[in-house]
Backbone as numpy.savetxt, mean C-alpha at the origin, in Angstrom:
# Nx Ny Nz CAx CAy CAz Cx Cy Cz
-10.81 -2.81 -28.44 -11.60 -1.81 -27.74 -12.31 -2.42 -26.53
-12.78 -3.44 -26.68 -13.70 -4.17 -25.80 -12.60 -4.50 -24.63
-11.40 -5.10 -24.66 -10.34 -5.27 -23.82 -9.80 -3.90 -23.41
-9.78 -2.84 -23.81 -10.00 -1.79 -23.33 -10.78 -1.16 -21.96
-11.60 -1.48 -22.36 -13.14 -1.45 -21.80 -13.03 -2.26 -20.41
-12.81 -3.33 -20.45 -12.67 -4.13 -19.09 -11.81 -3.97 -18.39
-10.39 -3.11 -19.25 -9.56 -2.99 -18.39 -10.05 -1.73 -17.28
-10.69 -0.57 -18.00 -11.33 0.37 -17.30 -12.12 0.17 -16.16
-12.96 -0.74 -16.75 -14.01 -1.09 -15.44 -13.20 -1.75 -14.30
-11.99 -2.67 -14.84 -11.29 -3.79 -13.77 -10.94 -2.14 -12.59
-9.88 -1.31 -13.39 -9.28 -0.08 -12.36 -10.79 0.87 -12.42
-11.46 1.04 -12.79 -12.59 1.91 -11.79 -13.46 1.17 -10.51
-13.45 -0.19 -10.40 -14.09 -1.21 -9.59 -13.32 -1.20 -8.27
-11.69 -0.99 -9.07 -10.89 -0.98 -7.53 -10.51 -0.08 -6.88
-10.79 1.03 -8.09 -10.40 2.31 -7.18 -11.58 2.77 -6.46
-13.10 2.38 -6.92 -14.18 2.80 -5.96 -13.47 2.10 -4.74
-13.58 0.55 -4.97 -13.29 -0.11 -3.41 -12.05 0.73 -2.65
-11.54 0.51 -3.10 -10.38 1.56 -2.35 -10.77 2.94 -1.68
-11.49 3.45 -2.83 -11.92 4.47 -2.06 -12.97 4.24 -0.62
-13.62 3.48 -1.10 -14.79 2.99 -0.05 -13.87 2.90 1.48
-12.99 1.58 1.13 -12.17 1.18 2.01 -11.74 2.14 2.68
-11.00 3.05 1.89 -10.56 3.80 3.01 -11.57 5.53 3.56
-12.47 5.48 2.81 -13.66 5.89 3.48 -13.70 5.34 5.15
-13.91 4.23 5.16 -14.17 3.04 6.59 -13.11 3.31 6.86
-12.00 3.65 6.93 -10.82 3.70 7.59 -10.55 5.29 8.49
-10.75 6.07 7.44 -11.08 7.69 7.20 -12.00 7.90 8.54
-12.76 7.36 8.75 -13.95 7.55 9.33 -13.82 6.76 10.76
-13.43 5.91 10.94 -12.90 4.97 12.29 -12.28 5.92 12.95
-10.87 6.59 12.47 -9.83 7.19 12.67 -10.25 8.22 13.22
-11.19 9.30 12.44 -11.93 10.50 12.95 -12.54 10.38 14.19
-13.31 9.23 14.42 -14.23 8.58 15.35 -13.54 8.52 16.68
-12.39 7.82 16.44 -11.66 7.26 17.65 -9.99 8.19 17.65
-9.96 9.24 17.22 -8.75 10.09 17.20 -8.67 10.40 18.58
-9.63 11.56 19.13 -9.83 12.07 20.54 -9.11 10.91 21.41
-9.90 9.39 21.80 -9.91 8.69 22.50 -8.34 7.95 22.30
-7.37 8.09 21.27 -6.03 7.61 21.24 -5.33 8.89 21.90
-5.88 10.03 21.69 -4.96 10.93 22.39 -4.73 11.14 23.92
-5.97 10.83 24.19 -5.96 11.05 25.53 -5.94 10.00 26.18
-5.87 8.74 25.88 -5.62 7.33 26.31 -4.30 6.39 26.10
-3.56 7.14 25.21 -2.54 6.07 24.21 -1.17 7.46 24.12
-1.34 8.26 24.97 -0.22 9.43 24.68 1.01 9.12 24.74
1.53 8.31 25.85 3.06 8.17 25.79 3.09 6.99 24.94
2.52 6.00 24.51 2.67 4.98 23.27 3.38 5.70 21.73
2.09 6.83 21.59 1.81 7.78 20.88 3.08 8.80 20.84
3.91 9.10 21.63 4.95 9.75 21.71 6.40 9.11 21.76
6.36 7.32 22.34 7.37 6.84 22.25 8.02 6.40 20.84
6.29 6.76 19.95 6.60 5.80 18.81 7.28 6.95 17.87
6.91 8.48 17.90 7.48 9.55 17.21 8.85 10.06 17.98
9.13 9.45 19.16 10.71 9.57 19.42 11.91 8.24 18.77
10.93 7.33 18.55 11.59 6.27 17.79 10.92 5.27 16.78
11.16 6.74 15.68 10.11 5.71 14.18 10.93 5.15 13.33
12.10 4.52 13.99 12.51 3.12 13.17 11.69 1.65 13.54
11.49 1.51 14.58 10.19 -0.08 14.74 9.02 0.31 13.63
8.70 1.57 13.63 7.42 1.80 12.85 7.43 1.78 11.34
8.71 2.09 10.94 9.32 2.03 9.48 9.18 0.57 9.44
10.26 -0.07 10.01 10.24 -1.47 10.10 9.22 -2.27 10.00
8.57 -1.92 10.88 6.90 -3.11 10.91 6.34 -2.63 9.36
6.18 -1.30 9.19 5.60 -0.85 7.60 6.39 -1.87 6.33
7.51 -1.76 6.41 8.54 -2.36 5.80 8.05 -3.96 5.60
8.31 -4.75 6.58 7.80 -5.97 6.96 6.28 -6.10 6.37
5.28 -5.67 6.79 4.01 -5.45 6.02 4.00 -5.70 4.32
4.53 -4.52 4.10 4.52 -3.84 2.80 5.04 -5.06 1.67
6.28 -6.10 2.24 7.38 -7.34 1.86 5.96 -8.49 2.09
5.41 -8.35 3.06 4.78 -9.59 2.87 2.94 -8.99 2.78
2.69 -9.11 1.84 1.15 -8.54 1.06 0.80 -7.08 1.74
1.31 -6.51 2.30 0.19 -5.31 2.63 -0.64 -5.75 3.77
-0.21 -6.57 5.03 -0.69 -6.63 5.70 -1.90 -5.40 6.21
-0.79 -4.74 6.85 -1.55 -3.41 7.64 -1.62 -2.14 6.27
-2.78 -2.03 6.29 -3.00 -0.49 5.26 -1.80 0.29 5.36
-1.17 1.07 4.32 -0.18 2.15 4.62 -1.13 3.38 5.30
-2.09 3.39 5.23 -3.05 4.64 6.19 -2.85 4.57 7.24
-2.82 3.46 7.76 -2.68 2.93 9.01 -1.13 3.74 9.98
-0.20 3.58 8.96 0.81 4.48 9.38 0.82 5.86 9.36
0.61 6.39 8.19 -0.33 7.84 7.75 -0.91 8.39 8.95
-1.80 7.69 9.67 -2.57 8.30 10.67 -1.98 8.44 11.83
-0.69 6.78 12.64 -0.03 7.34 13.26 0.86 8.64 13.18
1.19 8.90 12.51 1.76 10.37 12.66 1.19 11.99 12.69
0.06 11.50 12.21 -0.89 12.77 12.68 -1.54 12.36 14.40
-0.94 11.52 14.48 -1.92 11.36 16.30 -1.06 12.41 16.94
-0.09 12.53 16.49 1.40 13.34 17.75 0.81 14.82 17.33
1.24 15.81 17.91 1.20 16.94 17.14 2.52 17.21 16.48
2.49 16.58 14.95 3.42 17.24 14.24 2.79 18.37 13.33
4.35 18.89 12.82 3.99 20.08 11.34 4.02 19.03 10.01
3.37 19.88 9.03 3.10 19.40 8.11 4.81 18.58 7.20
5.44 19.80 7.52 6.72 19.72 6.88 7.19 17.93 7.46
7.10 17.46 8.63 7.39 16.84 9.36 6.88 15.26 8.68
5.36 15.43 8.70 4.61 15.15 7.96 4.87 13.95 6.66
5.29 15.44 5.76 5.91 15.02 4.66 6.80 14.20 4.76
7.86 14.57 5.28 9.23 13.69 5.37 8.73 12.38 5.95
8.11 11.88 6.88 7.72 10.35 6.96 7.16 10.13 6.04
5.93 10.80 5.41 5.41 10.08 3.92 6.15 9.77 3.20
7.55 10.43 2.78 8.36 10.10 1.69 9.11 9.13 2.10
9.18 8.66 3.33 10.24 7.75 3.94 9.18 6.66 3.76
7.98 6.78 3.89 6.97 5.25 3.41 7.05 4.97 2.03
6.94 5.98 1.43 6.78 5.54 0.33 7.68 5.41 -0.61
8.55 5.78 -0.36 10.15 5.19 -0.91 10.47 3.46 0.24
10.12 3.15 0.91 9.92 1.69 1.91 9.03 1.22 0.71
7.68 1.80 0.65 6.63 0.76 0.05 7.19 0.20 -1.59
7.52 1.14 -2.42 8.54 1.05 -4.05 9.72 0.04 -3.58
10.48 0.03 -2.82 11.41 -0.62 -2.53 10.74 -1.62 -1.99
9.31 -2.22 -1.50 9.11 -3.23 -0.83 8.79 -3.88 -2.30
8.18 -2.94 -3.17 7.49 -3.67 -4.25 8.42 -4.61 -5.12
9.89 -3.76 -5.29 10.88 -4.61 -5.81 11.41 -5.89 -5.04
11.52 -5.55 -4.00 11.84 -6.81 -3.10 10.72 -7.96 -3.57
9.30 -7.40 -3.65 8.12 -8.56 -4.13 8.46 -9.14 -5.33
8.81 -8.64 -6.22 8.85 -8.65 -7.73 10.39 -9.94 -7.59
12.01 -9.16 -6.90 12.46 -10.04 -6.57 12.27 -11.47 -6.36
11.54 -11.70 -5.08 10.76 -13.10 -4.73 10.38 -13.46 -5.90
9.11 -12.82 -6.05 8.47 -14.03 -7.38 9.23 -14.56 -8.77
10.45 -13.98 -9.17 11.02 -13.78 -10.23 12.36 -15.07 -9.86
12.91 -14.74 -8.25 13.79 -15.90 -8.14 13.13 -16.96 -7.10
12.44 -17.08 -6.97 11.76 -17.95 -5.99 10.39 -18.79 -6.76
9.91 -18.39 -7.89 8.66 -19.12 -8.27 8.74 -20.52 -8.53
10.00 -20.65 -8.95 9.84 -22.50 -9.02 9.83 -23.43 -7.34
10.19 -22.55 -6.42 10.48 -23.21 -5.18 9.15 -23.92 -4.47
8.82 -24.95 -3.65 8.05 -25.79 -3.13 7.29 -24.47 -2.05
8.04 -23.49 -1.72 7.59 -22.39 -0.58 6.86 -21.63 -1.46
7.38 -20.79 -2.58 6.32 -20.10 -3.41 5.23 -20.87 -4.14
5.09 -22.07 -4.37 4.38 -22.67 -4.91 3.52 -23.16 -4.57
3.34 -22.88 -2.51 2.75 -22.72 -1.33 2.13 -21.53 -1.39
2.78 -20.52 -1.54 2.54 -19.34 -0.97 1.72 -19.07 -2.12
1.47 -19.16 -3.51 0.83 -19.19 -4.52 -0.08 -19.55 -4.60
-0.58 -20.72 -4.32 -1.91 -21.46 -3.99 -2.51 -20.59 -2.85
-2.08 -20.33 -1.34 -3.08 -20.03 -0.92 -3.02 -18.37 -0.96
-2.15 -17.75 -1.42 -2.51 -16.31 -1.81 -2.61 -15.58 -2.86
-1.89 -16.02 -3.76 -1.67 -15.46 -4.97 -2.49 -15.58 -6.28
-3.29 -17.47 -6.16 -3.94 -17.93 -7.42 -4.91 -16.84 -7.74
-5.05 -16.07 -6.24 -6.72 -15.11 -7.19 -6.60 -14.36 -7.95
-5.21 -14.10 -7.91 -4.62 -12.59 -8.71 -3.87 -13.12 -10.29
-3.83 -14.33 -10.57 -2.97 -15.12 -11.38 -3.78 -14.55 -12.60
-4.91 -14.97 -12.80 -6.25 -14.90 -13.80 -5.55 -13.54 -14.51
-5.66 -12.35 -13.22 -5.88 -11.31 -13.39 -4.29 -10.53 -14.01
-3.46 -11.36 -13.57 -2.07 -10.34 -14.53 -1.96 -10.81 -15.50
-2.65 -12.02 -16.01 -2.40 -12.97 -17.76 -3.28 -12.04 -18.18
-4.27 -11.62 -17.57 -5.66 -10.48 -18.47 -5.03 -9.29 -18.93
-4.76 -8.79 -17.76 -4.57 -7.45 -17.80 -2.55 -6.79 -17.83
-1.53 -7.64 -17.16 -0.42 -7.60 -17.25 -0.16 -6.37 -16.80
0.41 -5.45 -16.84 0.97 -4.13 -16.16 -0.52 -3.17 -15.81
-1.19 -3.50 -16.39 -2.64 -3.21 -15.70 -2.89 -3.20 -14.13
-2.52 -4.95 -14.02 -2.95 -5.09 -12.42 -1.48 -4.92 -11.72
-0.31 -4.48 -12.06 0.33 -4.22 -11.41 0.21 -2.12 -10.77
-0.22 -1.73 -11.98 -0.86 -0.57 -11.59 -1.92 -0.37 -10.42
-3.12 -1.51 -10.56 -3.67 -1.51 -9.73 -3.55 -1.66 -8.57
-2.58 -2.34 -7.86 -1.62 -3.14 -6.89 -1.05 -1.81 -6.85
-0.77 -0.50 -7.20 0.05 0.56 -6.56 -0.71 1.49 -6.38
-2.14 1.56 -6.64 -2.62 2.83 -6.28 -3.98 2.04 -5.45
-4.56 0.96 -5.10 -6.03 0.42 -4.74 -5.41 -0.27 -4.01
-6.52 -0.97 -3.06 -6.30 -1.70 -1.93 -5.64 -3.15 -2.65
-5.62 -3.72 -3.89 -5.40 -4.91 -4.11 -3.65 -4.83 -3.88
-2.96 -6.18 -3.15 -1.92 -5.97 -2.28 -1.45 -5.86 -3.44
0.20 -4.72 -3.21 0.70 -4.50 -4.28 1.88 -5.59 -4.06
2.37 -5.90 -2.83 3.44 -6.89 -2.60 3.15 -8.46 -3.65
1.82 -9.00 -3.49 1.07 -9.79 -4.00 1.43 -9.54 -5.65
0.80 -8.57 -6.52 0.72 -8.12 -8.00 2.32 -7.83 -8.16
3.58 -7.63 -7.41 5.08 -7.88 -7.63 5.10 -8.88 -7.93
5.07 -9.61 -6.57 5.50 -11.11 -6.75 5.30 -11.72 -8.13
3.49 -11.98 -8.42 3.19 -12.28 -9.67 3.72 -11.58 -10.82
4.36 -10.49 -11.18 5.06 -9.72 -12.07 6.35 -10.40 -12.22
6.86 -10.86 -11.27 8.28 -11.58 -10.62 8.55 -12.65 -11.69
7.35 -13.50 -10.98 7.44 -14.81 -11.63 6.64 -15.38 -12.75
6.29 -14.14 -13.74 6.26 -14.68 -15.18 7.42 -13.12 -15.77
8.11 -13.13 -15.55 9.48 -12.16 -15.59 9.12 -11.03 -16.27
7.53 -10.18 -15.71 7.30 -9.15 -16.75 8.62 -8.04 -17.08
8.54 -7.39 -17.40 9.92 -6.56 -17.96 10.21 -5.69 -16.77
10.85 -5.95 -16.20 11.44 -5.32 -15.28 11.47 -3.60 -14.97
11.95 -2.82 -16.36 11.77 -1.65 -16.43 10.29 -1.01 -16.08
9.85 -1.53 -17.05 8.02 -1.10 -17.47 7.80 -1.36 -16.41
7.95 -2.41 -15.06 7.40 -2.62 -13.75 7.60 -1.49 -12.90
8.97 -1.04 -13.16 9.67 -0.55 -12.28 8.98 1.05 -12.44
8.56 1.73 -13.69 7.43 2.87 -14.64 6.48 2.40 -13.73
5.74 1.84 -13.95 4.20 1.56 -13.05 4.25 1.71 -12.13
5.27 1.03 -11.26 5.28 1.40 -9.92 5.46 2.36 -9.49
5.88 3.26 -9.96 5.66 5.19 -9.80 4.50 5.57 -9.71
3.47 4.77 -9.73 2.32 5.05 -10.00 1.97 4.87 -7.85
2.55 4.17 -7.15 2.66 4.17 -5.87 2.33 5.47 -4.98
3.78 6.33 -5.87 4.27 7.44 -5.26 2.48 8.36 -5.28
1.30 8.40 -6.13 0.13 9.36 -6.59 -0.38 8.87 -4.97
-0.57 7.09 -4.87 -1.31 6.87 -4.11 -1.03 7.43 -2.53
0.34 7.26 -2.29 0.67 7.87 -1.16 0.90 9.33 -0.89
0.61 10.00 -1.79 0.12 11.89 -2.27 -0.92 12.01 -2.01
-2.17 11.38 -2.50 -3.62 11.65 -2.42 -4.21 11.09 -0.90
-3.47 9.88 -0.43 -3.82 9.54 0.43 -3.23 9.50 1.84
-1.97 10.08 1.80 -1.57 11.29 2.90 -2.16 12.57 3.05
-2.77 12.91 1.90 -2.88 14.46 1.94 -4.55 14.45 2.87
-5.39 13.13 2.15 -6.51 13.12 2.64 -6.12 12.95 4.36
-5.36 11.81 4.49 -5.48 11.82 6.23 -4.69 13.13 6.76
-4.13 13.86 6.27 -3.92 14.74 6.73 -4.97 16.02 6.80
-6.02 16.37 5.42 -6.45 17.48 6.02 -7.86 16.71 6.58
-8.46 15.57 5.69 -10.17 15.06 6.52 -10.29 15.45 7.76
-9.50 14.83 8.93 -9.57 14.87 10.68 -9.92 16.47 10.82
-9.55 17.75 10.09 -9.33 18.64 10.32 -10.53 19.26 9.74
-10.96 18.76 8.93 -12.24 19.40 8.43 -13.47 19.01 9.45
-13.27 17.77 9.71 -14.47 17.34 10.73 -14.69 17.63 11.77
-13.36 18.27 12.39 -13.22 18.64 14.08 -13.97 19.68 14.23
């Protein structure tokens, strides 16, 4: 029960931050929307006549920790004037990228953990999260799909102590909520505030 218990607090701790986080994100975006439109328009239009670089860079991100927030993309596409329908269809194209980035992570850590490069890349990114998947195990890989903690990162480590592949592959569906709740927010917030 008590291991119970911590596991709760571990995912209510990160989903506040997350939320917080992207509160500060939410709120930048609102702030400085006007000033991308009317400053950044043909950028802003070259990038919705050609959103394969933008897939790509998401892609790239997503493979190596979650660089750039997936909001971050989210919001480019509400800068253009699209429809919602429109909308949608890039969300599902991220977030079928981000599930597929996660396996690619899980990949790495699973055939790559004995190598001198992951064993690099482990030390200076990964040890913080190590603690935390021996604790918690498909726990923090959950967490890693719906909270800011990188989900590329919580693969990898899934990877390379060979959690069960299936059950990873279950959790990580858990992705698809985060990029629902948090498309839907950047899509209607800007609109409530205007």
């Amino acid at each position: 029960m008590e291991e119970h218990e911590s596991r709760s607090r571990f995912l209510f701790r990160n989903l506040l931050k997350g939320l917080l986080w992207f509160a500060v994100i939410i709120t930048a975006f609102i702030l400085v929307e006007d000033y991308l439109q009317e400053n950044f328009q043909e950028t802003i239009e070259s990038i919705h006549d050609k959103p394969l670089p933008l897939f790509g860079i998401f892609f790239a991100s997503e493979v190596v920790f979650g660089l750039i927030p997936p909001e971050f993309f989210m919001m480019v596409w509400t800068l253009h004037d699209v429809t919602l329908a429109s909308y949608i269809v890039n969300l599902v194209v991220l977030t079928i990228l981000s599930y597929i980035a996660g396996m690619i992570g899980y990949w790495i850590g699973s055939r790559f953990s004995k190598t001198a490069f992951y064993v690099r890349l482990h030390e200076r990114y990964l040890s913080q999260y190590d603690r935390s998947l021996k604790r918690y195990g498909g726990y923090l890989v959950f967490v890693g799909a719906v909270t800011p903690v990188p989900f590329s990162a919580t693969c990898m480590l899934a990877g390379s102590i060979n959690y069960n592949f299936r059950e990873f592959l279950l959790i990580c569906i858990a992705r698809v909520l985060r990029f629902v709740v948090y498309g839907w927010m950047v899509w209607s917030f800007p609109n409530w505030f205007s």
